[in-house]
MARKOLKE-359316 format. One record per residue (C-alpha): residue number from 1; chain; x, z, y. Coordinates in pm, 1 decimal. Layout:
N
<NUM,"A",<X,Z,Y>>
...
END
This chain:
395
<1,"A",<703.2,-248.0,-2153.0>>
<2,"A",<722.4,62.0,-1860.9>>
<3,"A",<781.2,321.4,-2133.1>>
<4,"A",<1074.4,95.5,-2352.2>>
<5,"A",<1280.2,375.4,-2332.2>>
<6,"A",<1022.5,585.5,-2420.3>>
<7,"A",<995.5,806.5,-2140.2>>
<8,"A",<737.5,834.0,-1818.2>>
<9,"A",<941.0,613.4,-1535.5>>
<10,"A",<887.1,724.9,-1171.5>>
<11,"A",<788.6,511.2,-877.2>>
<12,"A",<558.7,555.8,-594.9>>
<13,"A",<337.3,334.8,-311.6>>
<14,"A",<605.7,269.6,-26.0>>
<15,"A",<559.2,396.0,269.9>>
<16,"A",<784.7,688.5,396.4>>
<17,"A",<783.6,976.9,688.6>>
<18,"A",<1074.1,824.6,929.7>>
<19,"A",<1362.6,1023.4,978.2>>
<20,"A",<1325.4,1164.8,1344.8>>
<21,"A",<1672.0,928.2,1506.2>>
<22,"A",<1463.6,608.6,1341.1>>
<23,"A",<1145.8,765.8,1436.2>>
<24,"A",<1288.6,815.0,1847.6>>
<25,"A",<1343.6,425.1,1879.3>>
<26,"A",<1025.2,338.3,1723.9>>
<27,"A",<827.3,522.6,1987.5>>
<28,"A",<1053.1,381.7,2228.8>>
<29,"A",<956.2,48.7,2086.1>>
<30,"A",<564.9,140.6,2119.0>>
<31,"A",<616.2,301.7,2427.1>>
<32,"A",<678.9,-61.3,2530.8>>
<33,"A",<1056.3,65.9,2672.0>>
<34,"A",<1336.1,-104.7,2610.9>>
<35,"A",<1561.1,-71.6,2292.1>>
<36,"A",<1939.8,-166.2,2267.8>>
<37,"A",<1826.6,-419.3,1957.3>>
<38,"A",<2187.9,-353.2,1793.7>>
<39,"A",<2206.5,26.5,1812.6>>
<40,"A",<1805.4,-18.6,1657.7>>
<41,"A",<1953.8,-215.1,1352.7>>
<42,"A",<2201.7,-26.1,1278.3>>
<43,"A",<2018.0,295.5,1268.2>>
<44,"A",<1737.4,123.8,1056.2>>
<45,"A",<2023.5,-16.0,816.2>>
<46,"A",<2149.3,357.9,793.3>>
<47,"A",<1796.7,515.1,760.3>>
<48,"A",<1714.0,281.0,476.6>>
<49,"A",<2002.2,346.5,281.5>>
<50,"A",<1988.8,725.4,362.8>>
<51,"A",<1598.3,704.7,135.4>>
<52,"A",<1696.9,525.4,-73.1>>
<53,"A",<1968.1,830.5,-188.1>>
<54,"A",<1719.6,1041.1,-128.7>>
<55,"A",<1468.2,893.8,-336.4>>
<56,"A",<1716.7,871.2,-672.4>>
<57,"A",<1838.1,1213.7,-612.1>>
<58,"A",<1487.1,1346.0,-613.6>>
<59,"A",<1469.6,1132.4,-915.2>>
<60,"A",<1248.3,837.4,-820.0>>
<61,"A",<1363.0,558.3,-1044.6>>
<62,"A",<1216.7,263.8,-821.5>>
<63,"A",<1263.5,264.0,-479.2>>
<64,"A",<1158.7,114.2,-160.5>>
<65,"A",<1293.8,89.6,165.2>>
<66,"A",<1027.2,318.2,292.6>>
<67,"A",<858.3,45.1,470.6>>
<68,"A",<1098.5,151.4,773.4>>
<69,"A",<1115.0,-216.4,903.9>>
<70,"A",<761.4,-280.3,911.1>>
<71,"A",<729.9,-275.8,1274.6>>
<72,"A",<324.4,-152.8,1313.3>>
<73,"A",<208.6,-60.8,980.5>>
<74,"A",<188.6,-129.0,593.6>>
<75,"A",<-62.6,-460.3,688.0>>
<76,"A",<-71.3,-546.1,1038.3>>
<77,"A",<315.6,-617.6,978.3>>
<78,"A",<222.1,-951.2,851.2>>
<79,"A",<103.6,-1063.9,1202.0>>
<80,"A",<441.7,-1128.3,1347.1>>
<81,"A",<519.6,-1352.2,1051.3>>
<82,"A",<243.7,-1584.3,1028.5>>
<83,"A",<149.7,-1848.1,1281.4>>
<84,"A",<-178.6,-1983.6,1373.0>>
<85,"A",<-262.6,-1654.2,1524.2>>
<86,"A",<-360.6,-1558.0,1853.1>>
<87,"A",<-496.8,-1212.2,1952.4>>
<88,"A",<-811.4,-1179.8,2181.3>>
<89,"A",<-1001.8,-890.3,2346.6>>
<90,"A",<-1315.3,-830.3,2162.3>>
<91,"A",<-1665.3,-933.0,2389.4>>
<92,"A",<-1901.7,-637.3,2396.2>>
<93,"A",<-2035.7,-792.0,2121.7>>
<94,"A",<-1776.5,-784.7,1858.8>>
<95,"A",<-1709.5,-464.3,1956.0>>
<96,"A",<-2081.9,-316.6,1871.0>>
<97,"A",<-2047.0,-502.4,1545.9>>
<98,"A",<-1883.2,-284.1,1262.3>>
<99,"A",<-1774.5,-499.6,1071.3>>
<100,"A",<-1513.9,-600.1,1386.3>>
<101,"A",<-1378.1,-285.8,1379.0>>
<102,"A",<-1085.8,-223.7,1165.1>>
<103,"A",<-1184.5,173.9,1219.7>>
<104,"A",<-1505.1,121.8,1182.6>>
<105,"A",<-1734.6,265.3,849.4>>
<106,"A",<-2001.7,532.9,800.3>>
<107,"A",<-1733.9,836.3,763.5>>
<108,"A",<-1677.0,801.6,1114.7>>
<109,"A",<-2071.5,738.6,1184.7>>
<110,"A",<-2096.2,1055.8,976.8>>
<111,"A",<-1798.4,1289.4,1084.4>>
<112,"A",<-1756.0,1209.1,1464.1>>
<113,"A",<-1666.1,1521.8,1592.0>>
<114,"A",<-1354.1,1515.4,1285.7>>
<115,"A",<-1265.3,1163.9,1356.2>>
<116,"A",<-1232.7,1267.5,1734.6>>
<117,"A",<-976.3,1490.4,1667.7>>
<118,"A",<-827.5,1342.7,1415.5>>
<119,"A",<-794.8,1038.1,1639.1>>
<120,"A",<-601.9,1202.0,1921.3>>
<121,"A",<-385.1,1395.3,1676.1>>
<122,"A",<-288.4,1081.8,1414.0>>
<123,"A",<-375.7,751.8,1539.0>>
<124,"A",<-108.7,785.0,1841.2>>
<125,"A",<-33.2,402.4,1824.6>>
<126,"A",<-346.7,208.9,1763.3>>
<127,"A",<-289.3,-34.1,1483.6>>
<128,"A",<-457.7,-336.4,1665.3>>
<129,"A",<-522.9,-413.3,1968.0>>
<130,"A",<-794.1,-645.1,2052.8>>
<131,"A",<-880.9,-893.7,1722.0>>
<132,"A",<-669.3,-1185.3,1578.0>>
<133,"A",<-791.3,-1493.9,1602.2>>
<134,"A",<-719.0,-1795.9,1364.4>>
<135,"A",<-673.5,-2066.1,1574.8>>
<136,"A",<-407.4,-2307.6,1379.3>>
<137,"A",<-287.9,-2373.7,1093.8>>
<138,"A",<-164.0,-2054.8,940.9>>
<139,"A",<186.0,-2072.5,779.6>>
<140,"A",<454.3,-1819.1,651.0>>
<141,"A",<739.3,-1762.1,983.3>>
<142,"A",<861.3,-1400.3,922.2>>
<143,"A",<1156.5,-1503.4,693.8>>
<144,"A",<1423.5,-1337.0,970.0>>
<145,"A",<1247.6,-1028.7,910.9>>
<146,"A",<1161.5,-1025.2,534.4>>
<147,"A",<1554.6,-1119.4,460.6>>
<148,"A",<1637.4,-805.4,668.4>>
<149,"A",<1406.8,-577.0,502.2>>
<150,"A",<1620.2,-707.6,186.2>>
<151,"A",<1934.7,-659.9,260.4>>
<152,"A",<1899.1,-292.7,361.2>>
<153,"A",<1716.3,-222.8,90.0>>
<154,"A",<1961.5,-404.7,-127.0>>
<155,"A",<2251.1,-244.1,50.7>>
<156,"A",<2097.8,113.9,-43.0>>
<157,"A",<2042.3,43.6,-378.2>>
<158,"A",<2382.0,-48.9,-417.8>>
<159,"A",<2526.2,347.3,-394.5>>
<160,"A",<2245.0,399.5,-654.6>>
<161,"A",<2326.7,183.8,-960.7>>
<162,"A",<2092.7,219.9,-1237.0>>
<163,"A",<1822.3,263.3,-953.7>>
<164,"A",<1563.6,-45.7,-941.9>>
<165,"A",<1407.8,-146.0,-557.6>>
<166,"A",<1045.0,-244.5,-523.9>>
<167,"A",<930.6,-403.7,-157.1>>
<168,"A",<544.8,-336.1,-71.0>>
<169,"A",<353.1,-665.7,110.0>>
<170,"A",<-4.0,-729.5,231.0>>
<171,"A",<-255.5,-867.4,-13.9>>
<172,"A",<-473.3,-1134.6,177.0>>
<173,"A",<-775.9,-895.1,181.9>>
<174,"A",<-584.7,-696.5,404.4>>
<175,"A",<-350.4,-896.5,604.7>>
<176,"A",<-599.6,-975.1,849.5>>
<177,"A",<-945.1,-783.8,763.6>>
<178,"A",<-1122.1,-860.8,1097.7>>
<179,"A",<-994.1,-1201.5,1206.9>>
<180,"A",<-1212.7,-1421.3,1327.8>>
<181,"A",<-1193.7,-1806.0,1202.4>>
<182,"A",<-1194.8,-2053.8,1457.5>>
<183,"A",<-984.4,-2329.3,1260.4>>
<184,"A",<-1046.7,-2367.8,881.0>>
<185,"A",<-1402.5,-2510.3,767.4>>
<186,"A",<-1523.0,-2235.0,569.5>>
<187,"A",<-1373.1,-1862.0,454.4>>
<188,"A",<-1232.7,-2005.8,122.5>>
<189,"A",<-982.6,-2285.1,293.4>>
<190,"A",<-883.1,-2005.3,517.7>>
<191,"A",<-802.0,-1753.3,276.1>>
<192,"A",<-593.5,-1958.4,67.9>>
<193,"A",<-440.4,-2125.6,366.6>>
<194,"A",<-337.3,-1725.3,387.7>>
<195,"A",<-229.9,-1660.1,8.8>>
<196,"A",<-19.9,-1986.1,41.6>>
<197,"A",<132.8,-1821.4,367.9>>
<198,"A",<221.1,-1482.4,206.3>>
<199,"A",<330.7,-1682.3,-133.2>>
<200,"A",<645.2,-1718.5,73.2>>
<201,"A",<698.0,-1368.4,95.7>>
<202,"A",<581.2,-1276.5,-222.0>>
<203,"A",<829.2,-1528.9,-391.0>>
<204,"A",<1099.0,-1450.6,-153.7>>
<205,"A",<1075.9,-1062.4,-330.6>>
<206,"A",<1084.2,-1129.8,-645.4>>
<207,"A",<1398.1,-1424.7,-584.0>>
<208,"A",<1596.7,-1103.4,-402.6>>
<209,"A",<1579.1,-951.4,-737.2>>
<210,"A",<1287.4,-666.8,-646.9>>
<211,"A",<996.2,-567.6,-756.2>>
<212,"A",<676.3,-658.6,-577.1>>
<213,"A",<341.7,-437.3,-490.9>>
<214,"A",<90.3,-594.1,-349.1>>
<215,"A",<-87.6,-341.1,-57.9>>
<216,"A",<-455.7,-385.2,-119.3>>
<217,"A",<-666.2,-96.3,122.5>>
<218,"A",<-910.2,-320.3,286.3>>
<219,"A",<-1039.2,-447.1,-57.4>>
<220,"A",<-1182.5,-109.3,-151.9>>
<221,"A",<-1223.2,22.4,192.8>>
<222,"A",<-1444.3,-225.8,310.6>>
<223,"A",<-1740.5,-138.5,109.9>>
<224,"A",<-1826.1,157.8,332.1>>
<225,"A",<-1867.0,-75.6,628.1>>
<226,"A",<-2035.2,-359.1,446.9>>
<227,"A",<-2280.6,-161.1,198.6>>
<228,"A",<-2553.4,-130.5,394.3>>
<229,"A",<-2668.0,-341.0,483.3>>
<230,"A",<-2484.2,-568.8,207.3>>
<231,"A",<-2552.4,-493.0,-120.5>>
<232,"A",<-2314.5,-376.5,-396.0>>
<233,"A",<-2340.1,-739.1,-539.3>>
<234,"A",<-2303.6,-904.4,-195.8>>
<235,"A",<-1969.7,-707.5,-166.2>>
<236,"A",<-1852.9,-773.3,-507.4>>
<237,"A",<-1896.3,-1126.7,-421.8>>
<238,"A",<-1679.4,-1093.6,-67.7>>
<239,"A",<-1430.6,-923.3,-278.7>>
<240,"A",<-1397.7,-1190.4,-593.8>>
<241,"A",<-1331.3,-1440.3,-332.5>>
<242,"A",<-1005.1,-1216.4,-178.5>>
<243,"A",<-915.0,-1129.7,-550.8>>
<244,"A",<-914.5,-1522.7,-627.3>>
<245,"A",<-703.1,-1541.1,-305.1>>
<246,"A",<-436.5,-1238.8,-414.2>>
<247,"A",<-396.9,-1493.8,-766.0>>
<248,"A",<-300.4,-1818.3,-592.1>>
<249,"A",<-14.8,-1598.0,-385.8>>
<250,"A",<100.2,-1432.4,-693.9>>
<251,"A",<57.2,-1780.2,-879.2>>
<252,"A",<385.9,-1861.6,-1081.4>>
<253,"A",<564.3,-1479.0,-1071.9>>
<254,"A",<671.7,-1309.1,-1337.4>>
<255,"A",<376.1,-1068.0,-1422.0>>
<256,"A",<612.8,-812.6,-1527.2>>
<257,"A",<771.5,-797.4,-1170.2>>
<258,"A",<494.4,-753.5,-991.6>>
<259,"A",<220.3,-457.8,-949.0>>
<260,"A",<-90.7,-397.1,-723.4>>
<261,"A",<-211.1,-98.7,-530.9>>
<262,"A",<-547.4,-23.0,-404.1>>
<263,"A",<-650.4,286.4,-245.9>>
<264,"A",<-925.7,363.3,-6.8>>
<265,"A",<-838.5,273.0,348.6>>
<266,"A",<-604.4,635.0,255.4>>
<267,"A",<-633.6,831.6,543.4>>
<268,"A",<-689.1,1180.1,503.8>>
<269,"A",<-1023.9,1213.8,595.9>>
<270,"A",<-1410.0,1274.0,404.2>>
<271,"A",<-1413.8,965.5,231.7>>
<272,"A",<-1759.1,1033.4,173.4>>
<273,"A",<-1860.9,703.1,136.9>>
<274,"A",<-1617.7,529.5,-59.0>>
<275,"A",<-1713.0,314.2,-367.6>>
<276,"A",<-1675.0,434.0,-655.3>>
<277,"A",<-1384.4,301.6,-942.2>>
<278,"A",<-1609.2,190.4,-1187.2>>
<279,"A",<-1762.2,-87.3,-982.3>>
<280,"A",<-1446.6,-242.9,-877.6>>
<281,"A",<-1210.3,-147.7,-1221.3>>
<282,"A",<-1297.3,-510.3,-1351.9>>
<283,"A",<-1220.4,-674.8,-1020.4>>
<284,"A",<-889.2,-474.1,-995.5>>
<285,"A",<-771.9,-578.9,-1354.2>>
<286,"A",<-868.5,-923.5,-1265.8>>
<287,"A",<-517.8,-895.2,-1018.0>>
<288,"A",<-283.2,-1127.3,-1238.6>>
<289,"A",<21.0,-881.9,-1238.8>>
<290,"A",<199.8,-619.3,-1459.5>>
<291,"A",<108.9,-317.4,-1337.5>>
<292,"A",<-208.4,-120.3,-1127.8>>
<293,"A",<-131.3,158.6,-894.2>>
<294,"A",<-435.0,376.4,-767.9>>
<295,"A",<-525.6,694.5,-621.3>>
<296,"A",<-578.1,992.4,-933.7>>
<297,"A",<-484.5,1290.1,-756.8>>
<298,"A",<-711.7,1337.5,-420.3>>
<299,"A",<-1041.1,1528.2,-478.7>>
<300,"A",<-1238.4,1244.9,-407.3>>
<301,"A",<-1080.1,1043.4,-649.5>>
<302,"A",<-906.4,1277.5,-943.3>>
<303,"A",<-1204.6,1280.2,-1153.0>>
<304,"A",<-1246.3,903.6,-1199.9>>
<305,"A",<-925.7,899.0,-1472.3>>
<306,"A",<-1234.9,896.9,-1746.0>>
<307,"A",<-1315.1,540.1,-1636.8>>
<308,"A",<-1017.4,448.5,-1841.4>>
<309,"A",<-1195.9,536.2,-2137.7>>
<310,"A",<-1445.5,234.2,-2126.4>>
<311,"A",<-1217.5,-23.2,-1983.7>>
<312,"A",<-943.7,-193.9,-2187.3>>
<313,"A",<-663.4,-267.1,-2033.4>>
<314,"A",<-524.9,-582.6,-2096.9>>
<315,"A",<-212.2,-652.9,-2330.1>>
<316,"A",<87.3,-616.4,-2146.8>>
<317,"A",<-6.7,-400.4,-1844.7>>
<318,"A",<27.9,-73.6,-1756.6>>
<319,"A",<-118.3,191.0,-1510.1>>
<320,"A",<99.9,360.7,-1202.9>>
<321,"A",<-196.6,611.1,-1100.2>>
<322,"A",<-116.7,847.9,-811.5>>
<323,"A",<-63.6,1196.9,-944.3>>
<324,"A",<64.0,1335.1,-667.7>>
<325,"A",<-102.7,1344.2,-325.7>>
<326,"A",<-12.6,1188.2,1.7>>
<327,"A",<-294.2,1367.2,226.9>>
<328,"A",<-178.3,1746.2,204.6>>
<329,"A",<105.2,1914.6,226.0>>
<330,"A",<35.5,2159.9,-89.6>>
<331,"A",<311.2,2062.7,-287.3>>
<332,"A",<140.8,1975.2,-660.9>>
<333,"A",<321.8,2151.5,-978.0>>
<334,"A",<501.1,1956.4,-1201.9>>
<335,"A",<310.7,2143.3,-1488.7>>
<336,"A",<-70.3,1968.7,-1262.9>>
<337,"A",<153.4,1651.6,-1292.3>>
<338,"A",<217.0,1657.5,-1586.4>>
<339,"A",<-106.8,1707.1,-1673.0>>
<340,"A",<-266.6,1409.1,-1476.7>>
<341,"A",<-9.6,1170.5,-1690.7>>
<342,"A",<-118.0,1277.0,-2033.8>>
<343,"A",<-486.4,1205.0,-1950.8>>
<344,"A",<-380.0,820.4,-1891.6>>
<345,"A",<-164.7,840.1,-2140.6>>
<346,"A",<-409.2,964.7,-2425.4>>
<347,"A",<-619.3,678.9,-2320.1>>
<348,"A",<-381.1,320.8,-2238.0>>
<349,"A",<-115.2,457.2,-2455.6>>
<350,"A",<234.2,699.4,-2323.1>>
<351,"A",<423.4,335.6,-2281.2>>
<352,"A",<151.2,178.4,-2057.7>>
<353,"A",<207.1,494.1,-1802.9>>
<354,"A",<449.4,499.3,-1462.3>>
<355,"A",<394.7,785.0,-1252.0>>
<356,"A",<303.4,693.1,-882.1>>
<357,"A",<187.8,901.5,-540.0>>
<358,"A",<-180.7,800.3,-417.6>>
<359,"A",<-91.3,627.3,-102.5>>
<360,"A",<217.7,572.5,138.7>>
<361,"A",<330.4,938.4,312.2>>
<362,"A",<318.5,732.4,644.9>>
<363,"A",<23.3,530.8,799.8>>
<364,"A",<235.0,322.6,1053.5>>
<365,"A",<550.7,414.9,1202.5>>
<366,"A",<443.1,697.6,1410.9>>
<367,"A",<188.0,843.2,1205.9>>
<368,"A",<246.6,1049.1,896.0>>
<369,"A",<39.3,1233.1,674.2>>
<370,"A",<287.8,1492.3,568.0>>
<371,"A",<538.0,1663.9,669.1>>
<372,"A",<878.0,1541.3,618.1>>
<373,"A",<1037.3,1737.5,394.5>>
<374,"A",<725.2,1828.5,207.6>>
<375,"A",<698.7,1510.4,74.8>>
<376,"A",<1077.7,1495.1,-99.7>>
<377,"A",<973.9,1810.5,-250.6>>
<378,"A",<662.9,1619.1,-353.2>>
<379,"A",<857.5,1346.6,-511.0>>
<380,"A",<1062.5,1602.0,-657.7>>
<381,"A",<760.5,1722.9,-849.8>>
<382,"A",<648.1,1371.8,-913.5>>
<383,"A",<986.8,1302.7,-1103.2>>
<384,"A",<990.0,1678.1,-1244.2>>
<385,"A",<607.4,1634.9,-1400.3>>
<386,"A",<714.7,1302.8,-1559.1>>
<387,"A",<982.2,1450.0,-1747.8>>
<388,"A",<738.2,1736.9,-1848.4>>
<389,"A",<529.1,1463.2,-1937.4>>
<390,"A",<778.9,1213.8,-2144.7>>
<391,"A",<923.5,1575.0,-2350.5>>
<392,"A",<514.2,1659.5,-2417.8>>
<393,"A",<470.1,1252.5,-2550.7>>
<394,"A",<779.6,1143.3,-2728.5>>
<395,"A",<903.5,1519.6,-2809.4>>
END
């Protein structure tokens, strides 16, 4: 069980604010200019083991590798390890259709003169360009990269013993939310053509010795652009299928290795529109693994912790809700933290609790959400508020 040794462990979503040396070669990289590959390596080798100190000394007890060698974002990633793939401009068409557009959704339709700004200011590398197309068979290819996202991370947690590693990878919901299918029969044979692809990945985690999350945005997100005109059961039913999916990749894992995060396509933006917890809680718990990360401290979100008092977790599980936000750069008090913990702890019990952030701190490699070295002192008070928390539960 997470609280064993009775106490409030610390973890959070993944994704970190590069340091600005790693951060100079990836906009190289995006730039489309030309990168000495070796002097790239071994500053991503260095950067990765650099957060992964920082992370323990600010008192995270499991780590990631800050999602540093993802080389577009936390999803799109997965596109450079699968093939069967080809990526297409989208015909006038697809592009007037919403549901194409991976930016798409009514808090844009409803906030353009924000999202116009906030487009110019954030979204400096777009995350796709044009639309995958499935046009083979798809299978798992990215093994180069996935083994070198291990070793670093494995190499930092090394100077950190007692520190455990987790690595964050794409649910199928997510990996490739507006592809269109020009090979498989029907949407089912494609999507678990995918969850057998990123079974590879998945198993190649936990064999390293890590912990897995499983990155699940879209799932949530994609109510906004599907409801209207879809109904709330038409979506549920788009989103059983991709939950059914996310079970055959985690199929034969140790439960207690693995965990799931959802949030809400996390920018930090209105979120006006986003569905609400209670009408996806039972499709979330229906994710066969240990433990369920979610956002708990935004204002769109915080209140929704009472859900928790008319769902029963199952036996065995635990909750990693975000207590500490990724979207601002007001730095929460461990006291607020501390706080947010007890409520889920007064409900699922002190030892089915792990404290978590929301979201990632950084949407792709060029594109954070707060400022560097707000967000160690943000993990700081993540770590600080669970101790608060663990003296206030166990005494």
């Amino acid at each position: 069980m997470v609280g064993a040794d009775r106490r409030i462990a610390v973890s959070h979503v993944g994704s970190l604010v590069r340091p600005p040396v790693l951060f100079a070669l990836l906009e190289k990289i995006q730039n489309g200019e030309s990168v000495d590959q070796s002097a790239f390596q071994s500053v991503l080798t260095r950067s990765v083991a650099e957060t992964v100190k920082m992370q323990a000394d600010c008192g995270v007890d499991i780590v990631s590798d800050g999602e540093y060698g993802k080389s577009v974002n936390w999803a799109f990633y997965i596109h450079r390890r699968l093939t069967g793939l080809t990526r297409r401009p989208m015909t006038e068409a697809e592009r007037n259709d919403p549901m194409n557009m991976v930016l798409g959704g009514r808090d844009r339709e409803a906030f353009p003169e924000f999202y116009a700004e906030y487009d110019a200011r954030v979204l400096r590398n777009a995350a796709a360009v044009g639309r995958p197309v499935i046009t083979g068979p798809i299978t798992y290819c990215g093994q180069a990269e996935l083994q070198q996202d291990i070793a670093n991370l494995k190499a930092g947690l090394a100077s950190v013993p007692g520190t455990q590693g987790f690595l964050p990878v794409v649910a199928p919901a997510s990996a490739l939310p507006n592809a269109k299918n020009e090979y498989y029969s029907d949407e089912e044979s494609y999507l678990f053509a995918l969850a057998d692809a990123l079974a590879v990945e998945y198993r190649a985690v936990i064999d390293a010795g890590l912990i897995l999350q499983v990155d699940d945005a879209f799932l949530p997100y994609m109510y906004e652009k599907m409801v209207p005109p879809w109904t709330l059961a038409e979506y549920r039913r788009w989103a059983e299928l991709r939950v059914a999916a996310t079970n055959r990749a985690l199929k034969g894992l140790p439960r207690e290795r693995t965990r799931y995060h959802i949030c809400w396509g996390s920018w930090n933006g209105p979120h006006l529109f986003d569905v609400p917890l209670k009408e996806i809680v039972d499709l979330v718990l229906a994710v066969d693994t240990g433990g369920y990360s979610f956002e708990a401290a935004n204002p769109r979100h915080e209140h929704e912790w009472q859900v928790w008092n008319s769902v029963r977790l199952p036996p065995g599980r635990y909750l990693m809700p975000g207590v500490v936000s990724h979207c601002t750069n007001v730095v929460e008090h461990p006291e607020l933290v501390a706080e947010r913990l007890g409520r889920f702890a007064g409900i699922v019990g002190r030892e089915n609790v792990m404290a978590g952030t929301d979201c990632g701190f950084s949407q792709s490699p060029l594109a954070g959400r707060t400022h560097r070295t707000i967000m160690w002192a943000k993990l700081k008070a993540l770590a600080d508020g669970a101790r608060l928390a663990t003296k206030q539960l166990w005494g």
